[in-house]
N, C-alpha and C positions, 0 to 999 in steps of 0.2 A: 504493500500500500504506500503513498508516496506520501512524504512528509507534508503533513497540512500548515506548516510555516512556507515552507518553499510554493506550496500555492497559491496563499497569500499573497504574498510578495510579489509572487508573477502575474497576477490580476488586479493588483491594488488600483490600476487606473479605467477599468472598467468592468463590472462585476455581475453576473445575471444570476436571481436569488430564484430557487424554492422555495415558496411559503405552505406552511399546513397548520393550519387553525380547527382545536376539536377540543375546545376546554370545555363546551356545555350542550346545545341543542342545534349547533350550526357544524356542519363538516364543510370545511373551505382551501380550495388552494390556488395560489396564484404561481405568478412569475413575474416579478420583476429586476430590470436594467439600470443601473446605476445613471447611463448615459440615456436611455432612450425611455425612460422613467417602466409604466406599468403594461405590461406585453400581453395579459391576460390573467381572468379569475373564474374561477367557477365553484360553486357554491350549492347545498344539498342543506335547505331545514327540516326540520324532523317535527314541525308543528303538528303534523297530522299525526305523529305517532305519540306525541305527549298530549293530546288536546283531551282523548275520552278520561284523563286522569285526574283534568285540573292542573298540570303541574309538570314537573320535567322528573322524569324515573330515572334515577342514573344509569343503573342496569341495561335500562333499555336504548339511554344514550350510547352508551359505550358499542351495544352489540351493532348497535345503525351506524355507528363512526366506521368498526372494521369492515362491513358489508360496504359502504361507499366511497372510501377514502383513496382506495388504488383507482378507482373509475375516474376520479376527479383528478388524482394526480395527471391521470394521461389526457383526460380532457383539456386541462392547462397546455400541458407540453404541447399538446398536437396545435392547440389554439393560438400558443406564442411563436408556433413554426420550431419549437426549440430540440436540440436531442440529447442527450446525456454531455454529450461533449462539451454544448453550450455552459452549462451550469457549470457555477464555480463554488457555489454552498448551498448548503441546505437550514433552513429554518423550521422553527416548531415553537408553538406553543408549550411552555411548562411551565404554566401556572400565571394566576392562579384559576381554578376552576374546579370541574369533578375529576378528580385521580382517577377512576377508572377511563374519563373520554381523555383527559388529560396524557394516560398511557398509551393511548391507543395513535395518537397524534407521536410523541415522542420516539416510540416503537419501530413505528414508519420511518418515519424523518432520520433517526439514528440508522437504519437497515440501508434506507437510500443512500446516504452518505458513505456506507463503508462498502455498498456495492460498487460504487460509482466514483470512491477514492477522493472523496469529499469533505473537505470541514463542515462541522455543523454546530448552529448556538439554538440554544434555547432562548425563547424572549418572553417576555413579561407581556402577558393579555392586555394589561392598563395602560403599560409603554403603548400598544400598539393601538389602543383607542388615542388614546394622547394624541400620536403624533399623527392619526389619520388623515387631518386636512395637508399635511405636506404630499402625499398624493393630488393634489387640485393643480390645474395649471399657476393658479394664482396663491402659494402657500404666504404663510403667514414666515417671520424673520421672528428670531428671538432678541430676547427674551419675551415673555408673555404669559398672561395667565390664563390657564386649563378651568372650566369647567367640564368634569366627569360625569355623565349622570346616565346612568345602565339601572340595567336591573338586580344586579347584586353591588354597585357600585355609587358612592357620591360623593364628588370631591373636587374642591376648588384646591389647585396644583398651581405654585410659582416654577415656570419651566424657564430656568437662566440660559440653560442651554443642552444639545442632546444627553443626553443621561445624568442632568442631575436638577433633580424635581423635589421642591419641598413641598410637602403639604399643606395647608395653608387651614385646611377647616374639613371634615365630610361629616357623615352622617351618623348620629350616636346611637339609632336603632336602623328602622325600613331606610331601604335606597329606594330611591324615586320610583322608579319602574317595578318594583317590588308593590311601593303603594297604588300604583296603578292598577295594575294586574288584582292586590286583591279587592279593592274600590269594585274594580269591573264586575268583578265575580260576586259581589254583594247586590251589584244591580244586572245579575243574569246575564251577562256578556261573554261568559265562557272566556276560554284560555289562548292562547294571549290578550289579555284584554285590553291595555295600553293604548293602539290606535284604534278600537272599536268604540275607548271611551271615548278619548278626544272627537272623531265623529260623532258622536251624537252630543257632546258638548256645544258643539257648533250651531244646535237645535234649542240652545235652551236658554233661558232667561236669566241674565246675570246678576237682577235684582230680586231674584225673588229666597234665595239666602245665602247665605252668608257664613263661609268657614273660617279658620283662625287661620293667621299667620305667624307659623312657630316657629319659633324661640327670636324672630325678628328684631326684640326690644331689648334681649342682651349681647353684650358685646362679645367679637369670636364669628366667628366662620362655622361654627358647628349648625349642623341640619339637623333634624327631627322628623319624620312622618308617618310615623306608626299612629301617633295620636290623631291624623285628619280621616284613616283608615276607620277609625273609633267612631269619630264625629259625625262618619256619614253611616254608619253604621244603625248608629242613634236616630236620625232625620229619618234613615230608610225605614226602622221601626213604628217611628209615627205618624206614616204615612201611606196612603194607597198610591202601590208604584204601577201609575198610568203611564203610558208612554212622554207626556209632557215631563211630569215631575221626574223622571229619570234624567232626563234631558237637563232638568234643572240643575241636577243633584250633581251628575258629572258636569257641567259648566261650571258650579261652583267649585268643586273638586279642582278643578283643572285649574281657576283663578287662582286659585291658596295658592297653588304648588306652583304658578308660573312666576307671581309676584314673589313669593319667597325666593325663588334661586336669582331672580332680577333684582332682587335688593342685595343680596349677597355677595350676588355677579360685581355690584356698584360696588360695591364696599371692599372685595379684594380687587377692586383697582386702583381704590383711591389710599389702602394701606399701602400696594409695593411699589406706589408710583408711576404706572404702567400706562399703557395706553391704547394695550393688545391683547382680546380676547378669543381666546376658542374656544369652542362646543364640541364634545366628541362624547360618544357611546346613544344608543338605540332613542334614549328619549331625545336626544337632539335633535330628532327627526319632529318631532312637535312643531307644529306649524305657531300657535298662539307664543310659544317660545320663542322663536324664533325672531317673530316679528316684535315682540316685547325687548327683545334683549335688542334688538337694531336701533328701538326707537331710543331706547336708553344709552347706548354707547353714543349717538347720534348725538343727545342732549350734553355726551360729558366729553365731546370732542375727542372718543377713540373711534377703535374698528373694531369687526367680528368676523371670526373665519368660522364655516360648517365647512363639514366635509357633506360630498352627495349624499343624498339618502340612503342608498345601497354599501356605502362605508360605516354609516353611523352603529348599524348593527355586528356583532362578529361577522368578520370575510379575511380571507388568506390575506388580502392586499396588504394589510396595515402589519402581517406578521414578514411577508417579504419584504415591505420596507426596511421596517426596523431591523431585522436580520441582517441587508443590510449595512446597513450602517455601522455597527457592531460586528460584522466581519469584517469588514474595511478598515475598522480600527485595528483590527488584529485579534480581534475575541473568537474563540471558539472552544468548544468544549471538548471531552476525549469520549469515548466509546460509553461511559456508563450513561444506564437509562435513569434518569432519574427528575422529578416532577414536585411540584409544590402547589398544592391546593389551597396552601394560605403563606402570601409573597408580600411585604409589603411594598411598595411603591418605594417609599424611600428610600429602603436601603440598595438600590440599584447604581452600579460604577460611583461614581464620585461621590457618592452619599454616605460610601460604607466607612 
């Protein structure tokens, strides 16, 4: 097998990545080019096989990850024109996520590599929401501040520059998308629920009540949303859920949660001085978000970077970039398989 320093070195000015993304309920893989940016992605959800559950079964992730993942890897390659020769690393997910889809990803990725005489790194899921919109033709410059907000994830991130991210504030119980999801499922939305809420939010009347916005009035970056989960819980109790008042119920829903990360969004920009925001992970895909956080940046004289819609959620793209980048620095890992279900963000390169 040939020294994975000496290949390094010998492609350091142009570099074409493997990515394989399989931390949760997404099987993803792309390819991309250092030089000629993203070459192809393809991508397999498993919504229909977690949906009669309510909920994602890990078990059943895992066994759908190995059933799809070699399919996808070749749909990539075929799709970026590429052949084994082309590649110069291989990238994977390792964490954080479910350890068993989390191996399933790793397994591959590691196998490819030593088939194919390949370096290989593992990357950080959050790294690669993070840095999602550097995929866009029009990427954002560092430094700048990250809002995260996924469904097992929420966190406003000072990113100085690639790999070294401090935390700035997340969420002391539910991640956004967490509260979405079981909001929906309180007002009969089934699984995923998150853009089925926000659609019929769009139906509904934003005066007619009224959720809290927490922990807004103390100081700190920290989030909360387990409690607005509670609150509409309570309204949904005392009331008959006609198709109007649902509508209501998630539009107020939706208001708390937008206005809170908008106020927060303000406020870790005006603690690190910044002037640069980005949105990354599946709720960024939030239209009312969206447009809240533009009108706000707009007022404090910054910007906002989203990545497309089809980045916002887990996809291979965001794991070949950062891959990456991280082998170009010279990072790579050696043969063992090994995965982290619980990673923090911080301690990644210059943090540690």
């Amino acid at each position: 097998m040939a020294d994975s320093n000496d290949l390094l070195r010998e492609m350091q000015s142009e570099m074409r990545i493997l990515g394989i993304e399989t931390s949760c309920d997404e099987t993803a893989v792309a390819v991309y080019d250092s030089k000629m940016g993203l070459l192809a992605h393809a991508l397999y959800s498993q919504v229909a096989v977690h949906a009669e559950y309510g909920g994602v079964v890990p078990e059943l992730a895992s066994r759908d990850h190995v059933c799809k993942v070699i399919g996808l890897v070749e749909e990539a390659m075929a799709a970026s024109c590429s052949k084994p020769k082309d590649i110069a690393g291989i990238a994977y997910t390792a964490g954080p996520g479910l350890v068993g889809a989390l191996l399933v990803g790793a397994t591959v990725g590691q196998s490819i590599g030593y088939a194919w005489a390949l370096p290989t790194v593992g990357v950080h899921h959050m790294e690669g929401h993070l840095l999602a919109p550097m995929l866009e033709p029009n990427p954002p410059s560092y430094p700048f501040v990250a809002l995260l907000v996924s469904g097992g994830h929420t966190m406003l991130v000072n990113v100085e520059k690639f790999g070294h991210y401090e935390v700035l504030g997340e969420s002391v119980d539910d991640a956004v998308g967490e509260a979405f999801d079981k909001t929906a499922k309180l007002l009969g939305l089934g699984y995923p629920g998150g853009a089925a809420l926000s659609a019929l939010a769009q139906k509904g009347d934003s005066k007619r009540f009224h959720f809290p916005r927490p922990m807004i009035n103390r100081t700190g970056l920290e989030f909360s949303f387990s409690g607005l989960k509670t609150f509409a819980a309570n309204i949904i109790s005392g009331h008959s859920l006609d198709e109007q008042t649902r509508a209501d119920i998630a539009r107020a829903f939706q208001d708390a949660v937008v206005e809170t990360l908008v106020i927060k969004c303000r406020r870790a920009l005006k603690l690190t001085g910044l002037n640069t925001l980005v949105v990354a992970g599946g709720v960024g895909a939030n239209l009312a978000l969206r447009e809240q956080l533009q009108q706000m940046v707009t007022a404090e004289g910054a910007a906002v970077y989203f990545p497309r819609h089809e980045f916002c959620t887990d996809n291979g793209a965001m794991i070949a970039y950062v891959g990456c980048q991280r082998l170009l620095a010279g990072e790579h890992g050696d043969l063992t398989i090994k995965v982290s279900p619980r990673w923090a963000l911080d301690t990644l390169g210059d943090n540690k």
